[in-house]
C-alpha positions in Angstrom: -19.8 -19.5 -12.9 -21.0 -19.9 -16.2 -19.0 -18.7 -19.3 -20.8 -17.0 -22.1 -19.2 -15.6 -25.0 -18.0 -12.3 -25.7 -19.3 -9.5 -28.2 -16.8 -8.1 -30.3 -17.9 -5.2 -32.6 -15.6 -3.8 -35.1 -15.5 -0.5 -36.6 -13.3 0.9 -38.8 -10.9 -2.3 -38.2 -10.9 -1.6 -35.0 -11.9 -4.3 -32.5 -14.2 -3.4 -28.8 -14.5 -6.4 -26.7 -17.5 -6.5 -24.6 -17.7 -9.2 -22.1 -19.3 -7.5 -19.2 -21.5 -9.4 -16.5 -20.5 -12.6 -18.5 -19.6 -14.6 -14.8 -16.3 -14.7 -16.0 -13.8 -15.9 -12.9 -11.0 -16.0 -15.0 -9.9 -13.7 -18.1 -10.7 -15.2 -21.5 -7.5 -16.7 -23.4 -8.9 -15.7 -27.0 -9.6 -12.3 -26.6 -8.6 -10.9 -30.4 -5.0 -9.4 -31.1 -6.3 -6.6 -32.9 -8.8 -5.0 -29.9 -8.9 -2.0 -28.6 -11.1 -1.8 -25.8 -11.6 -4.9 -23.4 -14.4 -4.5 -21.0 -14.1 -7.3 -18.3 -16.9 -5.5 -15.9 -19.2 -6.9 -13.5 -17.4 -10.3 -13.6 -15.9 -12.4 -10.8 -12.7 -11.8 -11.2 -10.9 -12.2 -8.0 -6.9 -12.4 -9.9 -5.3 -10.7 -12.7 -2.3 -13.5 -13.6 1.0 -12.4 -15.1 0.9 -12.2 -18.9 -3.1 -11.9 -19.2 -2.6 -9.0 -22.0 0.3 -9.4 -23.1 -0.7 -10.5 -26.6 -3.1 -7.3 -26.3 -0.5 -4.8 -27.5 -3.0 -3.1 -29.7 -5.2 -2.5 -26.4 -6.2 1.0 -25.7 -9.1 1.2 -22.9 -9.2 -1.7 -19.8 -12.2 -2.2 -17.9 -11.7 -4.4 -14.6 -14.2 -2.4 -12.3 -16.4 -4.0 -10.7 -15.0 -7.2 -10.0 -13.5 -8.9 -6.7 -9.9 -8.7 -7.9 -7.5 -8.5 -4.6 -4.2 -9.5 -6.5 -2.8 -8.6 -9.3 0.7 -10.3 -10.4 3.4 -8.0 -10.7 4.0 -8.8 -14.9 0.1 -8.4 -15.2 0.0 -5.8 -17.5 3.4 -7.2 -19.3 2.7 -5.5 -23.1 0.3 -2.8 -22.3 2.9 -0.2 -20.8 2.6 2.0 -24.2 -0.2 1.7 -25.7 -2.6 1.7 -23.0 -4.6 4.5 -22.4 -7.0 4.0 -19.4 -6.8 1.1 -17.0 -10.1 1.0 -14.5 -9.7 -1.0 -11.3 -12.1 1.0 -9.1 -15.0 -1.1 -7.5 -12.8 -3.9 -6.0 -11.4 -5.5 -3.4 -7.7 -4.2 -4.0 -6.1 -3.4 -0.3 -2.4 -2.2 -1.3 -1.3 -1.0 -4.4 0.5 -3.3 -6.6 3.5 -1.1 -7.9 5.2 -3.2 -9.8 2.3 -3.9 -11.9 1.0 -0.3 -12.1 4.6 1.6 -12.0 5.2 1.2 -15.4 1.7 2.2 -17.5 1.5 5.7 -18.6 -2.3 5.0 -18.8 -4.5 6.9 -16.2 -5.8 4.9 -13.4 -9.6 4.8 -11.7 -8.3 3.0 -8.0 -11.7 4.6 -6.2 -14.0 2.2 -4.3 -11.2 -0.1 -3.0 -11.0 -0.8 0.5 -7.0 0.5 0.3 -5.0 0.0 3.7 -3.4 3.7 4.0 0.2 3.5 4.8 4.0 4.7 3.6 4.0 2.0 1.3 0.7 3.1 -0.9 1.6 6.6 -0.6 5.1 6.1 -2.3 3.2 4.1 -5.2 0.6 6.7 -5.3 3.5 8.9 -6.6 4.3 7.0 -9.3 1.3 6.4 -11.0 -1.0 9.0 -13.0 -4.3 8.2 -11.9 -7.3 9.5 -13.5 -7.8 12.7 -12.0 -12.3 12.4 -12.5 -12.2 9.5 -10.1 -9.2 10.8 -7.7 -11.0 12.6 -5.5 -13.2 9.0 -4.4 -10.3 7.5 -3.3 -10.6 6.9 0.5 -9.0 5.1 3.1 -10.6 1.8 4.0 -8.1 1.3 7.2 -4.8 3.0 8.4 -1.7 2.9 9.7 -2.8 5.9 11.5 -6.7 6.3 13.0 -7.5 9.5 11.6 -7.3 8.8 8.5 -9.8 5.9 8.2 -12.7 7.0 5.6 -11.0 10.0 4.6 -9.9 11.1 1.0 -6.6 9.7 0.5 -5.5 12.6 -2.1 -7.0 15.1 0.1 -4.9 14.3 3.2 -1.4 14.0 1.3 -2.3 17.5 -0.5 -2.8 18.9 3.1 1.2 18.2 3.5 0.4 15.0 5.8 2.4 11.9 5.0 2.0 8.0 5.6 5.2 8.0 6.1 6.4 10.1 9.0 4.5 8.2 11.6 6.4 4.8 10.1 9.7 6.9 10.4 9.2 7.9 13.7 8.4 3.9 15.0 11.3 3.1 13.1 13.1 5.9 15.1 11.8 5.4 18.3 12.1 1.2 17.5 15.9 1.9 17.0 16.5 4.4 19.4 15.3 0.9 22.0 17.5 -1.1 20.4 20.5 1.3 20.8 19.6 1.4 24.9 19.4 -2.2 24.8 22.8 -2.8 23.3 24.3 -0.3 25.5 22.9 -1.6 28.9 24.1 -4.8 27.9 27.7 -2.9 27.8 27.7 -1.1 30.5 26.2 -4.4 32.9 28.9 -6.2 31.4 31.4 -3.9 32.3 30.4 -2.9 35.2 30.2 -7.2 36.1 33.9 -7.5 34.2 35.2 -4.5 36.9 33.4 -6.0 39.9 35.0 -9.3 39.3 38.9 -7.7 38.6 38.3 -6.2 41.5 36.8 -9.6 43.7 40.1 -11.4 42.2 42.6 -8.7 43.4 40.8 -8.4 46.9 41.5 -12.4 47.1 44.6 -12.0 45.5 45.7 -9.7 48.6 44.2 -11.7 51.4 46.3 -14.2 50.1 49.2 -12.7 50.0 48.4 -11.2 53.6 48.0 -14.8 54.7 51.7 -15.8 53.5 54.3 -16.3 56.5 56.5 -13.4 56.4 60.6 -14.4 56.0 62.2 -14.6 59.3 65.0 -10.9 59.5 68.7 -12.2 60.8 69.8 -10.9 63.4 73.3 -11.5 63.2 76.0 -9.5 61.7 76.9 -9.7 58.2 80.6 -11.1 58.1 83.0 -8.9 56.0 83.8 -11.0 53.0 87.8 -11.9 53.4 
């Protein structure tokens, strides 16, 4: 799409970056040093890079919403993790949370409007993150690991006491518990096949001795030894 250019107002020495429904597909390399806010909304993003703000380290307010963003790299926010204040990547495509990219802002998060894939995984993220709590509530589960909790509140089912997790846990369980039987009918058939052969071999061994001609007996007197 076509590229326009930004609009960057400054008050007070301080820099806001307006480049909202610009068509932008990728983020803009010159985007000043000294900003504050960056508002990349209503774009065509579809991937936030590693390094894309990390010359930013003034930045205080992020505005990705409504773009098509489904990755992010995992040093994407590389610079921001103290200063920033508000990170928005609610109206995307985003399908699992990307914690190594998020895990270390202490900015509050907007995730609502994502078509998330609810499982263990996004619930341990979840944890570690401080998401905005205005916009927590609209968090929802696009699919599951688990049926019932496809278009639900995500926040609302965890506070309930469910977790993603157990149901993982239990597979796990019930995947290992399989493996365990396997492994141990293997044993015992080859056991049971080791016995049956010791035995078929000493059965043979027997015959064979059965089949031996037995030692003719003297008869005759043993002569005293002079």
């Amino acid at each position: 799409g076509r590229t326009q250019s930004c609009q960057c107002p400054e008050h007070a020495g301080a820099v806001a970056v307006h480049c909202s429904a610009r068509g932008l597909q990728e983020i803009p390399k010159d985007i000043p040093a000294n900003a504050v806010l960056l508002k990349l909304d209503a774009n065509k993003l579809t991937h936030i890079p590693n390094g894309a703000f990390q010359h930013l380290n003034q930045l205080r307010e992020l505005d990705l919403s409504q773009n098509t963003i489904e990755t992010i790299g995992p040093a994407a926010f590389s610079g921001l993790a103290g200063g920033l204040r508000l990170l928005d990547l609610s109206h995307n495509r985003i399908r699992r949370i990307p914690k190594d990219a998020l895990g270390k802002l202490s900015a509050k998060i907007r995730l609502s409007h994502n078509p998330l894939h609810c499982e263990c995984a996004l619930q341990e993220a979840l944890w570690e993150l401080k998401l905005d709590p205005e916009s927590v509530d609209e968090i929802a589960c696009h699919t599951a690991a688990q049926e019932e909790f496809v278009g639900k509140p995500l926040i609302q089912a965890l506070d309930s006491g469910v977790s993603l997790c157990s149901a993982q846990h239990k597979t796990t369980d019930v995947a290992m518990l399989v493996t365990m039987f396997g492994w141990f009918a293997m044993v015992t058939a080859y056991v049971v096949c080791y016995v049956r052969q010791n035995q078929e071999d000493a059965r043979r061994h027997l015959e064979y001795l059965k089949s031996l001609p037995s030692a003719p007996v003297s008869k005759d007197p043993i002569s005293p030894v002079p």
